[in-house]
PLY file of the C-alpha trace (Angstrom):
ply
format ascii 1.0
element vertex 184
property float x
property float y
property float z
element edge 183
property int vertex1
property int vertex2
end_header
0.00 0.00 0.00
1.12 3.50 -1.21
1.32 6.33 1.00
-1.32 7.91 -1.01
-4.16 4.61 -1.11
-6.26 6.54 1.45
-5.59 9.61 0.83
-8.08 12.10 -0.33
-7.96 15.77 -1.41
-11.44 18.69 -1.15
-10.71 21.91 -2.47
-12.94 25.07 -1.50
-12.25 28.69 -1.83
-13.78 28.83 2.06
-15.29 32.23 1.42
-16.39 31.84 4.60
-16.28 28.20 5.77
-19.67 27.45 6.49
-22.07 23.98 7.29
-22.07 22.79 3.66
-17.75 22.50 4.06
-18.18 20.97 7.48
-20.33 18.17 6.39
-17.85 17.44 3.54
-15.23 17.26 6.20
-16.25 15.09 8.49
-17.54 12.90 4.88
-14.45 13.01 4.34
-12.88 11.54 7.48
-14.81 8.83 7.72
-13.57 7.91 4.07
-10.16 8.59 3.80
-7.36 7.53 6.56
-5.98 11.45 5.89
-8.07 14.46 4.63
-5.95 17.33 2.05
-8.01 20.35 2.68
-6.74 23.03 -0.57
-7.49 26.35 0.03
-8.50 27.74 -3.28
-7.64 31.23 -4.76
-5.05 31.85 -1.75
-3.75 34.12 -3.48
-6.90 36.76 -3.73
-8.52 38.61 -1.00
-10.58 41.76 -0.01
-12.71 41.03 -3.08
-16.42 40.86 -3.38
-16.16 37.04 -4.18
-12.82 36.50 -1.76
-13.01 38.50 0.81
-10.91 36.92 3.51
-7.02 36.13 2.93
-5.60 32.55 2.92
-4.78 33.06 6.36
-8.04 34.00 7.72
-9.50 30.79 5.68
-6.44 28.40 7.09
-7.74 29.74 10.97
-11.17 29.08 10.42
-10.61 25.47 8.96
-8.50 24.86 11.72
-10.88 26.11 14.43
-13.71 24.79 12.82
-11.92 20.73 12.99
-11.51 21.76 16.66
-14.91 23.06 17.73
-16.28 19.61 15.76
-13.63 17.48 17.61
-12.39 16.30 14.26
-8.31 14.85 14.89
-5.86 17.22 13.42
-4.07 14.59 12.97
-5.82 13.39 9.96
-6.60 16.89 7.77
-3.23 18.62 6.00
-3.87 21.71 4.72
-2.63 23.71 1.81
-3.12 26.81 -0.25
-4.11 26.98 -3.84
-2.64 30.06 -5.98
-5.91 31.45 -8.07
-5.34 28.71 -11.24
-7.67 28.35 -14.32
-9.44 24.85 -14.15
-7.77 22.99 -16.69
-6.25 19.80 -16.58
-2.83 21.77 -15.88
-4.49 22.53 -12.91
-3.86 19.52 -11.72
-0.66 19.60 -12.23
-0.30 22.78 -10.13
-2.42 20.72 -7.55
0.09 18.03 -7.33
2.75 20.44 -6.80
1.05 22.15 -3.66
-0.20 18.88 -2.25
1.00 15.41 -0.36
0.10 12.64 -2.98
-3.70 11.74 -2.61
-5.84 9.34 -4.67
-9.42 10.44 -4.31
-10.69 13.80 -5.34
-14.12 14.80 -3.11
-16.02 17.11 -5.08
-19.29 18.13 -6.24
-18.19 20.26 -9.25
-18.61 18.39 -12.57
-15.94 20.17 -14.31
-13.10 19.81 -11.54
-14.70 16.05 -11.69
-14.09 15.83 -14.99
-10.01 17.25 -15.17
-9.46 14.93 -12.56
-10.62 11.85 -13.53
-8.99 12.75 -17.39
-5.77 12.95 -14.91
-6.64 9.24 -13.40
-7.71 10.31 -10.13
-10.97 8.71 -8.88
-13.16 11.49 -8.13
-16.22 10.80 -4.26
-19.09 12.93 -4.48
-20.08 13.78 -0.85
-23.30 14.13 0.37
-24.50 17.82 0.29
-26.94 19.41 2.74
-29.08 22.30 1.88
-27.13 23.49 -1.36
-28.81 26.42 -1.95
-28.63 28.11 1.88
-25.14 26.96 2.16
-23.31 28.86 -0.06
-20.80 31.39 0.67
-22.20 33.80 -2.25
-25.14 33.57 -0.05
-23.51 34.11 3.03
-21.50 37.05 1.68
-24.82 39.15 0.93
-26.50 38.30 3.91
-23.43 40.05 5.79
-23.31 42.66 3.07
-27.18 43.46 3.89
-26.72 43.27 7.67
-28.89 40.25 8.09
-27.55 38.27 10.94
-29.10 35.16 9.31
-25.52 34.29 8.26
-24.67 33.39 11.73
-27.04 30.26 11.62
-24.92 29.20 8.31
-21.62 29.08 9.80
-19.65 27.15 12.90
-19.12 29.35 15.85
-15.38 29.62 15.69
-15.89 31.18 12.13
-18.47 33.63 13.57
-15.77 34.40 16.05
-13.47 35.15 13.07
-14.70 37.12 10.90
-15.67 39.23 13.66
-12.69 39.76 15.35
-10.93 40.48 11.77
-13.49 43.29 11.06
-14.65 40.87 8.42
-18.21 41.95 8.55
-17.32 45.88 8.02
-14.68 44.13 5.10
-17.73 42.63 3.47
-20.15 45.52 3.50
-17.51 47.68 2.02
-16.47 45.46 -0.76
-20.35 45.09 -1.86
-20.67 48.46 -1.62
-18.09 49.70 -3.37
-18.03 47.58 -6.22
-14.23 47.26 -6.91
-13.35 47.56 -11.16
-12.90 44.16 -12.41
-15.18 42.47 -9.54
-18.60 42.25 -9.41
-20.42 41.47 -6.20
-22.63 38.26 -6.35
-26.02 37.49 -5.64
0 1
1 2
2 3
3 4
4 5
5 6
6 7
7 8
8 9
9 10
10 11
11 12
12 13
13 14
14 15
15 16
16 17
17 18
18 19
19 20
20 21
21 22
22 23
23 24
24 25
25 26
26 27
27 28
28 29
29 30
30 31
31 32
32 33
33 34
34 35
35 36
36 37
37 38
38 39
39 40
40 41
41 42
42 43
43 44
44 45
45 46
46 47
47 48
48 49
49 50
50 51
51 52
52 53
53 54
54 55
55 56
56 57
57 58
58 59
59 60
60 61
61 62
62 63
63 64
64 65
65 66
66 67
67 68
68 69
69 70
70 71
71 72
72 73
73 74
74 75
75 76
76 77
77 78
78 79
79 80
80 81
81 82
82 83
83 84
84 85
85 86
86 87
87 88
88 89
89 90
90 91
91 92
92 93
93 94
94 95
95 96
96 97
97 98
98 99
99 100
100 101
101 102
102 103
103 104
104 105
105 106
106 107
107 108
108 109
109 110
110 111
111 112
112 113
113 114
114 115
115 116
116 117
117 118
118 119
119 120
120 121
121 122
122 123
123 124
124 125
125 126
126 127
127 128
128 129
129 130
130 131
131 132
132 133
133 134
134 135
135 136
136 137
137 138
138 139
139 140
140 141
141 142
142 143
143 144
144 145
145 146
146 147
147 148
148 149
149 150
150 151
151 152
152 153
153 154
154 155
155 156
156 157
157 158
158 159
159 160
160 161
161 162
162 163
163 164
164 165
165 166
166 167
167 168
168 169
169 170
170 171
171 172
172 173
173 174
174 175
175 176
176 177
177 178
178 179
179 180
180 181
181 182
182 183
């Protein structure tokens, strides 16, 4: 047995972590003997659609596994420069990444460049798609509906908050940046 038989990989942007990602992780552990948790467009923040940095996404993961009482011991995470899905992607993946042979993921086309690349590609169970979202999350903030709270793990609450993330968001929205839009 390879060091990489049960090893899977779940890349999010985290924008902010929220119940959907939770329920993925824990999927996750039960699946795979070690969990690669990619942090997605590390490289962009303070935008309408990536408003917190890699290091504000890397805290709440990791406070979010301990609030759960998920081991630390099994998730390894990395960050993901911004990269155009294409099978070179992958390639860029490797790079960042521990070896790993399953790919959790509901997104057909990251399916699909993986499984062209031979990986085998889980799709976890989702809960309430639609609500758990992080465009959805990112407007409720932007509004000032406190609704958001319900949609994320305390320790992410806790956060954003204590980053000035909510003040971040509203501003972003408003403003509008050139080259961003905000989402819906």
């Amino acid at each position: 047995m390879s060091l990489d038989d049960n090893r899977c990989l779940v890349i999010a942007r985290f924008q902010p972590l929220h119940y959907g990602h939770l329920n993925v992780l824990k999927y996750c552990s039960e699946k795979c003997r070690e969990v690669i948790v990619a942090v997605g467009m590390a490289s962009q923040s303070h935008t309408p659609e990536n408003p917190f940095t890699a290091g504000e996404r890397l805290l709440m993961i990791r406070e979010t596994l301990k609030w759960a009482g998920l081991p630390l011991e099994k998730y390894i995470t990395v960050t993901l420069p911004t990269l155009e899905v294409s099978r070179v992607a992958v390639h860029y993946v490797k790079l960042y990444s521990p070896p790993f042979r399953y790919v959790i993921t509901l997104n057909p086309i990251v399916q699909r460049i993986f499984v062209e690349e031979g990986y085998e590609v889980i799709e976890p169970p989702t809960i309430n798609r639609e609500e758990y979202r992080g465009s959805v999350i990112r407007r409720l903030i932007a509004d000032s509906r406190d609704e958001w709270k319900k949609l994320v793990p305390p320790p992410v609450i806790e956060i954003i908050e204590r980053v000035d993330g909510i003040n971040r968001v509203k501003m972003l929205y408003r403003e509008k940046i050139p080259g961003y839009y905000a989402t819906a």
